[in-house]
C-alpha positions, -999 to +999 in steps of 0.1 A: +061+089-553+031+114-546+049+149-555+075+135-580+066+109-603+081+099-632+083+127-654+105+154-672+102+192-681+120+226-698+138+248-682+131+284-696+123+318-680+098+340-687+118+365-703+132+343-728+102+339-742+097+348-779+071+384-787+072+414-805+074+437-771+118+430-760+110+407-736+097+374-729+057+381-705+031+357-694+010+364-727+000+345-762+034+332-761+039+318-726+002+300-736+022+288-768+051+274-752+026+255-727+012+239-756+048+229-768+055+212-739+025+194-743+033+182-779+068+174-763+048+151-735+064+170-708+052+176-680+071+205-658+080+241-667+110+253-642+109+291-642+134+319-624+119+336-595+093+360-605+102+386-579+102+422-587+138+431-599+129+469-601+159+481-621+177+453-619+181+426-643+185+399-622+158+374-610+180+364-580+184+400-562+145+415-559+134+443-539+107+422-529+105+386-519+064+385-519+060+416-546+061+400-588+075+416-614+053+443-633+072+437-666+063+405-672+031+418-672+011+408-705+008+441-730-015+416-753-031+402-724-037+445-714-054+450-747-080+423-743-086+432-709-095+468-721-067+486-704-049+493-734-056+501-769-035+486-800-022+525-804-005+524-771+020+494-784+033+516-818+057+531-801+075+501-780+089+485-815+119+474-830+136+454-804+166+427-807+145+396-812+172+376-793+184+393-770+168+414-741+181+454-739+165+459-702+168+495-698+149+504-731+124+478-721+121+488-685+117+525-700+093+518-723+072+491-704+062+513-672+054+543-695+027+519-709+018+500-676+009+531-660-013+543-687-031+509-681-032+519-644-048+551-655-075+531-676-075+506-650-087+532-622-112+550-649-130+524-664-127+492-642-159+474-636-173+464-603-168+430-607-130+437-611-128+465-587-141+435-561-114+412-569-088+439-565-102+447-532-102+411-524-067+411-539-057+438-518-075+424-485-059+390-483-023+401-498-021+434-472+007+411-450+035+424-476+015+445-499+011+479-471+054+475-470+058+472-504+034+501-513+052+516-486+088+514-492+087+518-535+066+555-521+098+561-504+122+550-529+107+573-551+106+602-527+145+595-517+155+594-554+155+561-560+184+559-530+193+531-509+167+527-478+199+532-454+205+568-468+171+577-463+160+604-429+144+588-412+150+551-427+117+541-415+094+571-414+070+573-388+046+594-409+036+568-432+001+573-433+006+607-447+028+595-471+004+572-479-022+596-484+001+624-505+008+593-529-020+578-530-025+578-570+012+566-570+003+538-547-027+524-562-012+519-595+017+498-577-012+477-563-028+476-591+004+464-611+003+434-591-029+424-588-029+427-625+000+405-626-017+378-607-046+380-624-027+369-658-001+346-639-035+321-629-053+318-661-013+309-674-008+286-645-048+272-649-041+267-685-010+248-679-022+228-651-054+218-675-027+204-703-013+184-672+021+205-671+031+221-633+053+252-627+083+249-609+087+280-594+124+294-575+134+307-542+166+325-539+172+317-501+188+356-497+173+391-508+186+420-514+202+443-488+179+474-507+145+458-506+116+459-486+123+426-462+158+439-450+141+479-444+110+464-430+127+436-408+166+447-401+160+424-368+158+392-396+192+399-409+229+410-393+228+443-399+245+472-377+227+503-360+227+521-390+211+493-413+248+486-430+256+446-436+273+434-410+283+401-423+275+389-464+267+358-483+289+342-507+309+308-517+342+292-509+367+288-537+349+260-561+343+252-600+335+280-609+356+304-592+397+300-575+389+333-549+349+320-541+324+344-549+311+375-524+277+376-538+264+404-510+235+400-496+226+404-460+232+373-443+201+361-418+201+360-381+184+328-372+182+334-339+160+365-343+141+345-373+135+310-343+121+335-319+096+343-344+085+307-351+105+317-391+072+335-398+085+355-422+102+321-440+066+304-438+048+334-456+077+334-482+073+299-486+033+297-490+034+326-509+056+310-533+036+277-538+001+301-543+023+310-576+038+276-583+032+240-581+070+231-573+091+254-552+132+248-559+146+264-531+181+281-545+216+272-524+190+252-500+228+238-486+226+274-467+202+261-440+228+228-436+258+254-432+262+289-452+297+312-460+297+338-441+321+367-456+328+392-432+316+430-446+335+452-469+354+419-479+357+414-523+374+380-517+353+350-507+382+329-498+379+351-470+352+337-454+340+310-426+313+283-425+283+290-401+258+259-391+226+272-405+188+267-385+189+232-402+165+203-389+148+231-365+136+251-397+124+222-421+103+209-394+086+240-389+076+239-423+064+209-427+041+213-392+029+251-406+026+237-446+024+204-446+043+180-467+050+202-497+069+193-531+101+212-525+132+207-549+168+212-532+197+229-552+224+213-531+250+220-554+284+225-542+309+221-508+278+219-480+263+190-502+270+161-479+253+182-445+221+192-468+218+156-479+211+149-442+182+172-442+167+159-476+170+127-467+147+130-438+127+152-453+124+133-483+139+162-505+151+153-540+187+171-547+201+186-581+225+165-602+242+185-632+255+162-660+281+181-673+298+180-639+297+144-644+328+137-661+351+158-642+379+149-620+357+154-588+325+140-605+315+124-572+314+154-555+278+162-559+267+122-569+261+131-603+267+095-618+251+074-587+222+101-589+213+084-622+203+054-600+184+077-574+151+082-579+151+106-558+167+131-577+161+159-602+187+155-633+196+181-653+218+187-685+229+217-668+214+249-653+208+285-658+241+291-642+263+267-664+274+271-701+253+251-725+254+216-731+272+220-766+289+249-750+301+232-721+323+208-747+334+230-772+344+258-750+384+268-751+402+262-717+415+296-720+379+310-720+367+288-690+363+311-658+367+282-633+394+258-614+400+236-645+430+232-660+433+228-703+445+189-690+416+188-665+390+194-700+408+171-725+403+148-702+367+154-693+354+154-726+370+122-732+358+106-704+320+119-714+330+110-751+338+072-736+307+067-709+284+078-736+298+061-764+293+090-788+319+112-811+303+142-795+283+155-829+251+155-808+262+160-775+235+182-768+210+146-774+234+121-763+233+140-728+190+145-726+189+106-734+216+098-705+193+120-685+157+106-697+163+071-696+181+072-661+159+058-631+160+095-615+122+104-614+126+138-625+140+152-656+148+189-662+165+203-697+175+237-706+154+246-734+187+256-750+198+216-753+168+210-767+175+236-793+210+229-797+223+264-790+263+274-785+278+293-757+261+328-770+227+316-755+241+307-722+217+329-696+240+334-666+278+331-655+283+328-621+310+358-608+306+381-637+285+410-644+280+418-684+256+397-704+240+377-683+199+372-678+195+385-719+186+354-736+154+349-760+149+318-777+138+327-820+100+309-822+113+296-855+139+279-838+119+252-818+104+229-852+084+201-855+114+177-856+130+192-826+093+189-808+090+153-824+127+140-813+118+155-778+086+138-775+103+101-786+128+105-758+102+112-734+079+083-748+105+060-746+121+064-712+084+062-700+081+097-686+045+106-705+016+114-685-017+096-694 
């Protein structure tokens, strides 16, 4: 198949990467890694979006769909470039080597981004200052309403747009001008950004690996694409959500989920041709080599929750734009290699879609053993070539969690019988005692006929519960993982690469 051959990949985030600085960045050791995969002959490296979180910690809710994220920025990579000096990095030291504190590190890494703003602006050479420009020129579509609403932000206290008088100043310009130091370094953050994302992504492309980059289908109510487009979403008069995203009652959750975001108005988003979808989409794959759109069952059918609602049981299924949208995007981009995470109730209408679009789903192995195992096709998908197997994902426990969690620490629908028996039946299919269920699950995975392969790099590493990177419905603890560079040996690299020999997933 011409987008997805034969092949497997790692499933890490930026920010877990290993480095001296409190969080993982796109410098020596996101180059590193790279060449880890390649000893491991894999061939994929699926990220988290890369969107701008602003104080946030989560890659899922951005202030900007278009706009990346400044501190994942490379402080090495800053130092080379001349924009900082060794002295500038003494005093952002002493961090948790496993774990990620966000607020110090958001502290301390825009304190020293905006020095190398300042040294960007004073000692930049023509060549550069022509490729910002350039940068500048061709990005201007979102870039002037970025620029434009963090200048706000700042000026309203850091505020949600909707509190702001006026919500949508018409004196812009003059903001503009009165901030105009302010604004050029925000432009300058991301055309620095970009400028260290290609030489990653060129690197990794030359050792034959291909990002698979993420697209949360909402954004956040308090970001630039709801105060710049309120017409896009169902919002009332005064900007407020008038209806919100979230889940039905499912595995992980007995009430559903309100998760909050503004849901779309496709009727508003048709009119337009989904212009705004088709730049989010492009944009994404000028970053990326493979775009996995996130709850891509939300353009088969979406839960709609009705405002001011904290219980998602509450809420109602909506047909989505569908057929309409997909072919819009494959007449504006062209056949593109798009993953769907069709994960949960709406799976059965968004297999309609893939399947004429010739989408690959998402099949989870450790929902593979359960009572409703079918649900999702996670055993047939192992005959499917068409498919993208997992271990599991950032939003599920780890591997060797997932089996030697208690029931009484589970947040989900299963029962204490409902687990016993899971983990017997996995025990069983995979004729195992479970000592390595971490390796007994990537093999099940490797060797199936599904073309692509995905593992959490915590499998590979055989990591407990304490490295799991998100739980879906809860608040404290999630997005912090680092993985120790120690951690990842030469055996581990070695057994990886066997695995990946053997089921025939090596490139060249």
């Amino acid at each position: 198949m011409k987008f997805f051959p034969r092949e497997s990949g790692v499933l890490l985030h930026i920010t877990s990467l290993p480095g001296p600085y409190g969080l993982g960045d796109i410098g020596p050791e996101a180059f590193n890694f790279v060449d880890v995969l390649h000893k491991m002959g894999q061939s994929l490296w699926q990220i988290l979006p890369l969107g701008d979180t602003g104080s946030s910690i989560c890659p899922y809710i951005t202030i900007s769909a278009f706009a990346n994220n400044p501190l994942l920025i490379s402080l090495d990579g800053l130092i080379d470039e001349g924009y900082l000096h060794k002295d500038d990095l003494k005093k952002i030291q002493n961090y948790p080597s496993d774990r990620v504190d966000y607020q110090k590190v958001y502290d301390d890494r825009y304190k020293i981004l905006d020095t190398a703003c300042t040294n960007f602006i004073k000692s930049s050479s023509a060549e550069t200052q022509q490729r910002f420009d350039a940068f500048c020129k061709e990005n201007e579509y979102w870039l002037s309403e970025y620029i434009l609403f963090q200048t706000l932000k700042k000026l309203n206290n850091d505020q949600h747009w909707i509190t702001w008088q006026p919500r949508h100043d018409p004196a812009g310009e003059d903001i503009i001008k009165e901030n105009s130091i302010f604004i050029q370094k925000l432009m300058i953050q991301q055309f620095l950004f970009i400028e260290q994302w290609q030489k990653l992504k060129t690197y990794a492309n030359e050792k034959g690996i291909r990002f698979v980059g993420d697209i949360p289908i909402y954004v956040a109510h308090d970001s630039v694409d709801v105060w710049a487009n309120p017409e896009l979403f169902k919002l009332d008069d005064h900007g407020k959500i008038k209806s919100q995203s979230g889940c039905p009652p499912d595995f992980f959750n007995a009430k559903g989920q309100v998760w909050g975001h503004p849901v779309y108005n496709w009727k508003t988003h048709k009119k337009t041709g989904y212009q705004w979808w088709l730049n989010r989409i492009e944009h994404t794959f000028n970053l990326v080599d493979v775009v996995r759109i996130d709850h891509f069952n939300g353009f088969a059918k979406y839960w709609e929750v009705k405002a001011g609602e904290t219980d998602g049981a509450t809420g109602h299924w909506v047909v989505g734009p569908g057929e309409d949208f997909l072919s819009a995007v494959k007449q504006s981009l062209g056949a593109r290699p798009i993953i769907a995470e069709d994960l949960g109730e709406a799976a059965k209408e968004a297999a309609v879609l893939r399947k004429k679009f010739d989408i690959p789903g998402m099949s989870i192995l450790q929902f593979a053993f359960g009572e409703n195992a079918n649900i999702n096709g996670n055993m047939k998908s192992l005959d499917n070539e068409l498919n993208v197997v997992y271990t599991g994902t950032h939003d599920n426990d780890t591997t060797i969690g997932w089996f030697q969690t208690l029931p009484e620490s589970v947040i989900s629908t299963q029962t204490e019988a409902d687990i016993v028996k899971e983990r017997k039946r996995a025990l069983k299919f995979l004729g195992t005692d479970g000592s390595e269920i971490n390796w007994d699950l990537i093999s099940l995975a490797l060797h199936s006929k599904a073309n692509t392969v995905i593992i959490p790099l915590q499998d590979i590493l055989g990591l407990g519960t304490n490295a799991r990177m998100n739980t879906p419905g809860t608040i404290e603890g999630n997005w912090q993982w680092r993985f120790k560079k120690n951690t990842l040996t030469s055996d581990i690299i070695e057994r990886m690469r066997t695995l990946t020999e053997e089921s025939k997933r090596m490139k060249g």
